[in-house]
N, CA, C and O atoms as a GROMACS GRO file, in nm:
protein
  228
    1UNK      N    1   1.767   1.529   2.288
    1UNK     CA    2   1.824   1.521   2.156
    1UNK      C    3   1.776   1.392   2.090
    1UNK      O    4   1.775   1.286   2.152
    2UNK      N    5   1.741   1.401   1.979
    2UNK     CA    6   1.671   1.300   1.867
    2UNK      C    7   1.787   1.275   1.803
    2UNK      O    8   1.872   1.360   1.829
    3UNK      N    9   1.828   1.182   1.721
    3UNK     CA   10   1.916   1.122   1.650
    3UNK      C   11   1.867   1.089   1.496
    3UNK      O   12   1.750   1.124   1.481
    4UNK      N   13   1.916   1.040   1.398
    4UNK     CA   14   1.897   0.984   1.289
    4UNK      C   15   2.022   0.990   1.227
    4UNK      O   16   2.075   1.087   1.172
    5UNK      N   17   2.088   0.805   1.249
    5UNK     CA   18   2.179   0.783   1.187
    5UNK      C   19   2.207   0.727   1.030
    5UNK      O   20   2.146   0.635   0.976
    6UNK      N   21   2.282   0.784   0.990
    6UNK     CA   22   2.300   0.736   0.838
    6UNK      C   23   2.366   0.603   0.830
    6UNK      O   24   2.416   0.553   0.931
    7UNK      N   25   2.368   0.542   0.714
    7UNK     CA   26   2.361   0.442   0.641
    7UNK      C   27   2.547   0.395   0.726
    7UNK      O   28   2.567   0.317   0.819
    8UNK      N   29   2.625   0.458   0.665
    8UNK     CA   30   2.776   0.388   0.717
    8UNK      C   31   2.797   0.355   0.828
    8UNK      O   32   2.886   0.279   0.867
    9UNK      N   33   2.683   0.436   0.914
    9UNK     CA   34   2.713   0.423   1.079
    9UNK      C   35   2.675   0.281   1.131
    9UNK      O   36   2.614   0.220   1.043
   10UNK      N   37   2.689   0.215   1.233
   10UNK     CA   38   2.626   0.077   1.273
   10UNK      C   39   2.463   0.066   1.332
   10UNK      O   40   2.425   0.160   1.401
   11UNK      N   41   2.408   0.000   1.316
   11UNK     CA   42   2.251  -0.024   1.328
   11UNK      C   43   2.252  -0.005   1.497
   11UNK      O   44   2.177   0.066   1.565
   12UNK      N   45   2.380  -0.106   1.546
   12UNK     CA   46   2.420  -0.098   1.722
   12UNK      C   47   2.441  -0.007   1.752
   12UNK      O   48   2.387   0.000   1.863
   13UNK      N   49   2.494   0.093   1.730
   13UNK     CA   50   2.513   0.241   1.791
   13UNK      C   51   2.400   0.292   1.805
   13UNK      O   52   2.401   0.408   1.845
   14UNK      N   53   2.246   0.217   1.775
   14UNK     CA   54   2.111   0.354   1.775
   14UNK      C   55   2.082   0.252   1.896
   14UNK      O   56   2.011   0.296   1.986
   15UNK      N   57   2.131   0.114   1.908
   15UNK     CA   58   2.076   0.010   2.024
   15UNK      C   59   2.162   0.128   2.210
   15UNK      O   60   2.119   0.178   2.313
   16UNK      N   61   2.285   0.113   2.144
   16UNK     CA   62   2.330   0.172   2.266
   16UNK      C   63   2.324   0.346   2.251
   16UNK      O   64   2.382   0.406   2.342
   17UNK      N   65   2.273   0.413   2.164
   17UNK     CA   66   2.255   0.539   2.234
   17UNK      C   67   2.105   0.490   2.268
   17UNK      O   68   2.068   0.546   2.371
   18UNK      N   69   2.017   0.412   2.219
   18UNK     CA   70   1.870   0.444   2.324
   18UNK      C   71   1.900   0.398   2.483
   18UNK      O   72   1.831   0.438   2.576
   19UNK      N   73   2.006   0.314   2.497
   19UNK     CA   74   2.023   0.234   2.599
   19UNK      C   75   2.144   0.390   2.724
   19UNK      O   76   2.212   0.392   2.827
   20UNK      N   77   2.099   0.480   2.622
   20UNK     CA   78   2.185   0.590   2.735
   20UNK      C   79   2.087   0.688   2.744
   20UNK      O   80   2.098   0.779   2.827
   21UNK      N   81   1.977   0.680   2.655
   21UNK     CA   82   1.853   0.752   2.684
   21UNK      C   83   1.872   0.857   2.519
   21UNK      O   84   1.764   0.916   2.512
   22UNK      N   85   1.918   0.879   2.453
   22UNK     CA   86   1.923   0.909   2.330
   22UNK      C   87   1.845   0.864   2.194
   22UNK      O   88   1.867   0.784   2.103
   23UNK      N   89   1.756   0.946   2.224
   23UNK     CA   90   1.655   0.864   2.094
   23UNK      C   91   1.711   0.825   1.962
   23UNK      O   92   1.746   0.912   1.882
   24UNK      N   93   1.718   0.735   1.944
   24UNK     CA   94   1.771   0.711   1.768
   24UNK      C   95   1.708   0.657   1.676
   24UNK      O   96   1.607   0.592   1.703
   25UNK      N   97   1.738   0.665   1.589
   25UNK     CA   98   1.655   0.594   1.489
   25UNK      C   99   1.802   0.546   1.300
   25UNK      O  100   1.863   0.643   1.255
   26UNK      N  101   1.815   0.465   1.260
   26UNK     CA  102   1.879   0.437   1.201
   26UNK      C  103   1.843   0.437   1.042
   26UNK      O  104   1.758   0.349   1.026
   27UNK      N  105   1.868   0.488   0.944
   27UNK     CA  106   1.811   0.510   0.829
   27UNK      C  107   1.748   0.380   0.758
   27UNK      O  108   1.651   0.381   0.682
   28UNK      N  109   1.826   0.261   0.798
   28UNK     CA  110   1.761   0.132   0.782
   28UNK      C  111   1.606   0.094   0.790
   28UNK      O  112   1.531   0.019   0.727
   29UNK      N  113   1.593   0.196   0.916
   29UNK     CA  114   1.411   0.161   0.920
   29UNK      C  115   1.323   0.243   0.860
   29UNK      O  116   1.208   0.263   0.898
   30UNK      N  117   1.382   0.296   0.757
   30UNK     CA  118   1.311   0.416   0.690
   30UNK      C  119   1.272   0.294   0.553
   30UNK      O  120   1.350   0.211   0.504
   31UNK      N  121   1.143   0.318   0.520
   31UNK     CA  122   1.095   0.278   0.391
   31UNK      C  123   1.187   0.200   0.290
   31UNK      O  124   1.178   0.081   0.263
   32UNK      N  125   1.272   0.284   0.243
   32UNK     CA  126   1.393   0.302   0.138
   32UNK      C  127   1.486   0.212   0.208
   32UNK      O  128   1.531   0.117   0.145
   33UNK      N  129   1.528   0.232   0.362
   33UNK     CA  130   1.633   0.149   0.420
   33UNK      C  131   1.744   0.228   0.375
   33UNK      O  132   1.726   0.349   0.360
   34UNK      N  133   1.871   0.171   0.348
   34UNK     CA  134   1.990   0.255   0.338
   34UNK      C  135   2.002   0.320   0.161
   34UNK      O  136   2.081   0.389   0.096
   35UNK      N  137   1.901   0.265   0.145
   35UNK     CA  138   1.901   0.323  -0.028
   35UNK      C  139   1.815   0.484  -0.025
   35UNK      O  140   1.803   0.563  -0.118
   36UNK      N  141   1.766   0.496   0.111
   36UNK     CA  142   1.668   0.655   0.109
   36UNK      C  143   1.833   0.762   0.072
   36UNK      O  144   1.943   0.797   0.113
   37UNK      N  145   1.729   0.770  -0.040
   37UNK     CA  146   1.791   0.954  -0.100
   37UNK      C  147   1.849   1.082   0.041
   37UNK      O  148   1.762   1.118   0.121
   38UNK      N  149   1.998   1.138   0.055
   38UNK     CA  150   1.999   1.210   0.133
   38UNK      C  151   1.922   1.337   0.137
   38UNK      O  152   1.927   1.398   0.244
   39UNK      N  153   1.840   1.398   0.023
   39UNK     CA  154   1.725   1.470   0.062
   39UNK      C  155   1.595   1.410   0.135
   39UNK      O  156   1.509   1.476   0.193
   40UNK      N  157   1.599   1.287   0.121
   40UNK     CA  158   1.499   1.241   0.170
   40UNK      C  159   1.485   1.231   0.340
   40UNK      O  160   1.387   1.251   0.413
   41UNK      N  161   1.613   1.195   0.369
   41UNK     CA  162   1.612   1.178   0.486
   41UNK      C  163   1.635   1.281   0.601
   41UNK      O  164   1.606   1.266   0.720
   42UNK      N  165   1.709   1.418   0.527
   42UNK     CA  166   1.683   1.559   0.544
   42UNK      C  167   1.524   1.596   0.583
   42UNK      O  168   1.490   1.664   0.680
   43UNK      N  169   1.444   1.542   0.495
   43UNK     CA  170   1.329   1.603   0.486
   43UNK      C  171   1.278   1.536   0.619
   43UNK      O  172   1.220   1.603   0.705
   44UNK      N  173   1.302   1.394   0.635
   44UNK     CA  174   1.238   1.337   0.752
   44UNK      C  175   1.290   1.406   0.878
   44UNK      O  176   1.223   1.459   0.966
   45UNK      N  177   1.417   1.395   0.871
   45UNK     CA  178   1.486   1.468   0.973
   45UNK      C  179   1.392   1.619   0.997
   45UNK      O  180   1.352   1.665   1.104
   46UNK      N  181   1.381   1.659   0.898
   46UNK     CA  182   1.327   1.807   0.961
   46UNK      C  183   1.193   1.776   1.038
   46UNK      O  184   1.160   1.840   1.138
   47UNK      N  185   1.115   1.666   0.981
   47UNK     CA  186   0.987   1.693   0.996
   47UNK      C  187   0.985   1.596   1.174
   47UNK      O  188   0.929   1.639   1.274
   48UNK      N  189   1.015   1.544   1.170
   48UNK     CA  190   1.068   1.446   1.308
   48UNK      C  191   1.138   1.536   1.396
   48UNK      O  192   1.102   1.493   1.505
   49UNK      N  193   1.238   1.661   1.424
   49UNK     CA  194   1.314   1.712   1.460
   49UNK      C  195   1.404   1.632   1.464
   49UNK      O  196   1.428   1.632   1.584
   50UNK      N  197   1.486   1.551   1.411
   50UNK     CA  198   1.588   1.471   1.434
   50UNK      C  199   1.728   1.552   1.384
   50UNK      O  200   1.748   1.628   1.289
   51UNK      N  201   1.806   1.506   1.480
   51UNK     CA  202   1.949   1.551   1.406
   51UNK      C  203   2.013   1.418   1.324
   51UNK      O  204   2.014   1.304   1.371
   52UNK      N  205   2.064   1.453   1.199
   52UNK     CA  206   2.120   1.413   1.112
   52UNK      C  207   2.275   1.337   1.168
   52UNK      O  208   2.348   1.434   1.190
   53UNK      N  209   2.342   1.230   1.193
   53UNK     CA  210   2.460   1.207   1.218
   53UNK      C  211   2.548   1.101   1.109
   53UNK      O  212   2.537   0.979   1.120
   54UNK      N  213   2.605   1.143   1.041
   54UNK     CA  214   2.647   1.092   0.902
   54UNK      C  215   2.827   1.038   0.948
   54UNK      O  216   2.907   0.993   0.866
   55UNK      N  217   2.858   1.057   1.098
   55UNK     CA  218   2.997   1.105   1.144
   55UNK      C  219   3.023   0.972   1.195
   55UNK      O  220   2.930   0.911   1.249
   56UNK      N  221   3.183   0.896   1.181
   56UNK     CA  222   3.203   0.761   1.313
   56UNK      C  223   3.266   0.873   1.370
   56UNK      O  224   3.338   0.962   1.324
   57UNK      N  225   3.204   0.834   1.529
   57UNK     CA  226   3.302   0.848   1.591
   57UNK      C  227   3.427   0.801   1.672
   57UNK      O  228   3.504   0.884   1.719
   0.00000   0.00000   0.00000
C-alpha cells in the first residue's frame, strides 16, 4: 500500500508510516506543497497508484 497524505495530516505520520514499511509521501513535497489543488493531487495519486488519506486518525 502507497500512501499520499493531505495537507491537515502531520508531515511525521509519513516519517512513521515509512518507518512501519508503508510508503508515504506527504502533499508538502509536491511542487505546490500544501497549496496543490485537490484535483491535482487526485491526478498524482492516480498516476503514482497512491491512496489518497485526507482522515486523522
Amino acid at each position: 500500500m502507497k500512501l499520499i497524505l493531505d495537507a491537515q495530516l502531520p508531515v511525521k505520520l509519513c516519517e512513521i508510516l515509512n518507518q512501519l514499511g508503508l510508503k508515504s509521501i506527504h502533499v508538502g513535497e509536491l511542487p505546490k506543497g500544501d497549496e496543490t489543488p485537490d484535483l491535482e493531487i487526485t491526478k498524482f495519486a492516480d498516476l503514482e497508484n497512491l491512496i489518497v488519506s485526507n482522515q486523522r486518525f
